[in-house]
N, C-alpha and C positions, 0 to 999 in steps of 0.2 A: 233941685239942688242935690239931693243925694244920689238921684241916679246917674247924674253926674260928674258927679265925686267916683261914684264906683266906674261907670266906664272909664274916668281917668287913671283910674287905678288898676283894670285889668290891663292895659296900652302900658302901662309901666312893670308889669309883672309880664308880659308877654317881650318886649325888648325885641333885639333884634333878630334875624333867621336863624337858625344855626345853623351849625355846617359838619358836612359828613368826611368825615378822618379816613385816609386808608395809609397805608394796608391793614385790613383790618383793627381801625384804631388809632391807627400809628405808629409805630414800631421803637418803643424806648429800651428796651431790651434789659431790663431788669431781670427776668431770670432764664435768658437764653437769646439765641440767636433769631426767636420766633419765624422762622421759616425763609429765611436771608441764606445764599450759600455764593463759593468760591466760586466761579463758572469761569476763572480763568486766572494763573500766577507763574511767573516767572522771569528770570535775569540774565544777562547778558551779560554776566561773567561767572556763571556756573563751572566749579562747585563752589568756588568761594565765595560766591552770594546766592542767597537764597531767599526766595519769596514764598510768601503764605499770607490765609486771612483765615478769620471766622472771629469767634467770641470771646470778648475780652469782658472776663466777669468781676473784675479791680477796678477798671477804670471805666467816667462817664459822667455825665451831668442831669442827676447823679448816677452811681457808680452802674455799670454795666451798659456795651456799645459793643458794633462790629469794628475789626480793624483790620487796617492792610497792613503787613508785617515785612522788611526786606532787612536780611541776617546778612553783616558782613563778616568772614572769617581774617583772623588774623594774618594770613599771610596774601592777601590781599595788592598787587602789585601794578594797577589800571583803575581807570575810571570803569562806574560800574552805572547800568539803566535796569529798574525791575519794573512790573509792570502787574498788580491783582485787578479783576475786576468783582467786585461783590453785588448781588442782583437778590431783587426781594420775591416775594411771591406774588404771584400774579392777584389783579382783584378788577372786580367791575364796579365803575363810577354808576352811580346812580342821576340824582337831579343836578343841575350846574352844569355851566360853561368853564367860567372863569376862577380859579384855584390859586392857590400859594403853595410852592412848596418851601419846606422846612427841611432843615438838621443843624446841628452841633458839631463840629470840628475841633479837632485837635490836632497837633503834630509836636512827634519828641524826635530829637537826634540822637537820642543815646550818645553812645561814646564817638560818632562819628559828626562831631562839629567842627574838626580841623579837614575834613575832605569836603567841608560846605555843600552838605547833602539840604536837596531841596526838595518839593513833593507837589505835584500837580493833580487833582482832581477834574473830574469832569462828569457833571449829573446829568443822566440821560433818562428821560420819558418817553420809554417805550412804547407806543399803540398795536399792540397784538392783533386788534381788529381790522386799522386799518394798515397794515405794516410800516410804520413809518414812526420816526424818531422826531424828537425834537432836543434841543439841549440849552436847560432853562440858565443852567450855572452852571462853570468854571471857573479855577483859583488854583493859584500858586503861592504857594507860602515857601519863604528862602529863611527861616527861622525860628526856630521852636517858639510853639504858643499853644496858651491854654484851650480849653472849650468858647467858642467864638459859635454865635449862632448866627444862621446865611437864610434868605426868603427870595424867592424870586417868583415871578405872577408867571403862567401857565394857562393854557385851554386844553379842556377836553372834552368829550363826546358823549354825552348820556349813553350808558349801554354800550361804550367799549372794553373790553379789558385792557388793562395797563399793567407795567410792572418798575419799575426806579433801577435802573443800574448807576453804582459809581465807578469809571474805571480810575483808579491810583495810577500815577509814574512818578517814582522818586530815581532820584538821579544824582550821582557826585560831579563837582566841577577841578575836585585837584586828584590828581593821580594820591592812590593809595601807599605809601611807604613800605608796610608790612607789617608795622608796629601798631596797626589801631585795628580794633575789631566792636562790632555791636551790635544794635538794633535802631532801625529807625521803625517809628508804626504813626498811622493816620488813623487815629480813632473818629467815630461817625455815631453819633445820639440822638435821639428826640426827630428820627426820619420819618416825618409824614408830608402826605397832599388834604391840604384841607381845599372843601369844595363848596361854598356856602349857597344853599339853594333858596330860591326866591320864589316857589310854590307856582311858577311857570316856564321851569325848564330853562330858564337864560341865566340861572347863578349870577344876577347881576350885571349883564349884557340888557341892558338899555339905555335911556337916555345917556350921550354922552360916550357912547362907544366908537361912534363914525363922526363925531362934530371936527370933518374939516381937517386939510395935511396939519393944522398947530394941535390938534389930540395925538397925532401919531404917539405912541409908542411903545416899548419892546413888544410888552406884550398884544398890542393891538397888530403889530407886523406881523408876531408869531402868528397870530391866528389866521390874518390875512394870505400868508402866502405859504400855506400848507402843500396847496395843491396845483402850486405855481411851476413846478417840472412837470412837461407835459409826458407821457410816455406814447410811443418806443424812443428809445436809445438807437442808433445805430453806427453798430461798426463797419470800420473799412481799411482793412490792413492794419496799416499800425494808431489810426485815428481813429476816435468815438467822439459821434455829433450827438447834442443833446441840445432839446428847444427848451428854453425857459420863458418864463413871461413876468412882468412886473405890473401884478393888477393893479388895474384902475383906484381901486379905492385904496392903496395909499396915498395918493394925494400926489406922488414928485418921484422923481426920478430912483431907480434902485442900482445899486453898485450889488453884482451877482458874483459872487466866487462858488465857483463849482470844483470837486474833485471825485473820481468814481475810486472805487472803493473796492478790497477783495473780499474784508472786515472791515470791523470798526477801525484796528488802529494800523492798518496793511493799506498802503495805497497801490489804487490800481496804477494811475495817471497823475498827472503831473495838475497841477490847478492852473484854471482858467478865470478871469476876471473881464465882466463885461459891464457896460452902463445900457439902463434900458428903459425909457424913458415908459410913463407908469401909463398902463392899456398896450403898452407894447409888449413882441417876442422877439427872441432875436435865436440865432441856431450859432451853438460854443460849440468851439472843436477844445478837444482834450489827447493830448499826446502818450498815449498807454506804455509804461514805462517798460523796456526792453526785456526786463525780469520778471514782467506777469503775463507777458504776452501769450504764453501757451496755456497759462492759467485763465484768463479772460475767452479766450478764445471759443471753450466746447459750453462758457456759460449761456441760460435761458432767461438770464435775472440778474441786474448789478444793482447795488449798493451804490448811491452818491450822496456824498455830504456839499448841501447848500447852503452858504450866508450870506446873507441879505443886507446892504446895509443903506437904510433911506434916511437922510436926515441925522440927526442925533440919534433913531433907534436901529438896534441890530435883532437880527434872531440868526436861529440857525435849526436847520432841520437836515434828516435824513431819508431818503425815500429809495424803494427799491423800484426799478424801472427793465422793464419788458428790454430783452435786446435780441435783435433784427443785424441781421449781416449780408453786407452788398461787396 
């Protein structure tokens, strides 16, 4: 009986796996930016708007977060689009597949709530290892609100390095007067990937990961069709053919939209949408838009953004793809 007692009692003091935090930890930014930086800011009605980011040491839950910042001047007389991206430091996942990511969000309007200034995010899981994107969360907020906390499930790679970018675009929808001036900012807190390891490398990938098209979702798609653009790419004048495929083990049909890319938020081409019935490929044409075509042209490597959409689940990923010219 008592040894009984006691093994029941270590089983309750040992509880469940736990799980490994990055970047480094987590990133609540209590007394600094912990190694998060700008890698990109700016607007499209310069100089009378102006974009910035980095650390906001006032505000947070609790206080201190990174934010994306867009300054409208007073004499202001158009609609205006800004655009930061803020990206964290790189880090390598250890044990685990399957993860959560987290943050904390916020968005103020400042004095510009009569030009219904609105702000779009978009979290991207970057795999330095194997180059290629996934994008677990985006959101649009059209009105000021507090810290609201956001979780979305995630795969990753034992032994890849990763890094979170969020890119910000806030945007006005009334033409500016010249009478209003301010700030709008997206504040971002409590940014980590948690990865809960199960002491055999699958972080929770087992029973119940592939039970059948009725388990699909997001994040079972994500994981599934990683590797679903096959490369090369190839161009032909002013067309770029690219094979996709909709693996088998999703279960049903996939709705493919594709679009190549010069960056992230620069399109090369125009999007293409195919249906492709799952173990099948099918070869997208994409129409290279008139104004990248000399920019496309001398590249050895494009950027495409791909979403998926089977069923009630979506994902979406980005993969860079080898290109070939006929």
């Amino acid at each position: 009986m008592g040894v009984g007692m006691a093994v029941a009692a270590m089983l309750l003091l040992a509880g469940p796996a736990s799980a490994a935090v990055y970047p480094a930890g987590g990133s609540g930014f209590s007394g600094g930016a912990e190694g998060w930086q700008v890698t990109s800011a700016g607007c499209d009605a310069e100089p009378v708007c102006t974009a910035s980011g980095g650390y906001d040491g006032g505000n947070g839950n609790p206080p201190g977060s990174i934010a994306a910042n867009t300054t409208v001047a007073l004499n202001l007389l158009t609609l205006f689009e800004s655009n930061v991206t803020l990206q964290s430091p790189d880090f390598t996942v250890g044990d685990g597949r399957l993860g959560t990511l987290h943050l904390d969000r916020q968005f103020t309007s400042g004095n510009l709530v009569d030009l219904a200034a609105t702000t779009t995010h978009e979290v991207t899981l970057i795999d330095r290892t194997a180059d290629r994107e996934s994008v677990p969360l985006d959101e649009t907020i059209d009105s000021a609100s507090g810290f609201v906390g956001k979780d979305a499930a995630v795969t990753v790679v034992p032994g890849h390095t990763y890094a979170i970018s969020i890119a910000v675009d806030a945007s006005s929808s009334v033409i500016g007067t010249g009478l209003l001036g301010g700030t709008t900012s997206t504040r971002f807190d409590n940014v980590e990937l948690s990865v809960p390891g199960d002491g055999d490398g699958n972080g929770g990938r087992g029973k119940g990961f592939g039970d059948g098209p009725g388990a699909l979702s997001n994040q079972r798609l994500l994981a599934t069709i990683q590797d679903s653009l096959v490369a090369p790419a190839t161009l032909e004048g002013k067309r770029l053919f690219v094979k996709a495929r909709c693996p088998a083990a999703v279960g049903r049909a996939c709705r493919v939209t594709i679009q190549g890319l010069l960056k992230r938020r620069s399109a090369a081409t125009g999007r293409s949408v195919a249906k492709i019935a799952p173990g099948k490929s099918k070869r997208i044409v994409l129409e290279v838009k008139p104004k990248a075509r000399k920019k496309v042209a001398p590249r050895k490597r494009l950027l495409f953004k791909q979403t998926v959409q089977a069923g009630p689940a979506r994902a979406t990923v980005y993969k860079r793809l080898k290109l070939i010219r006929r």
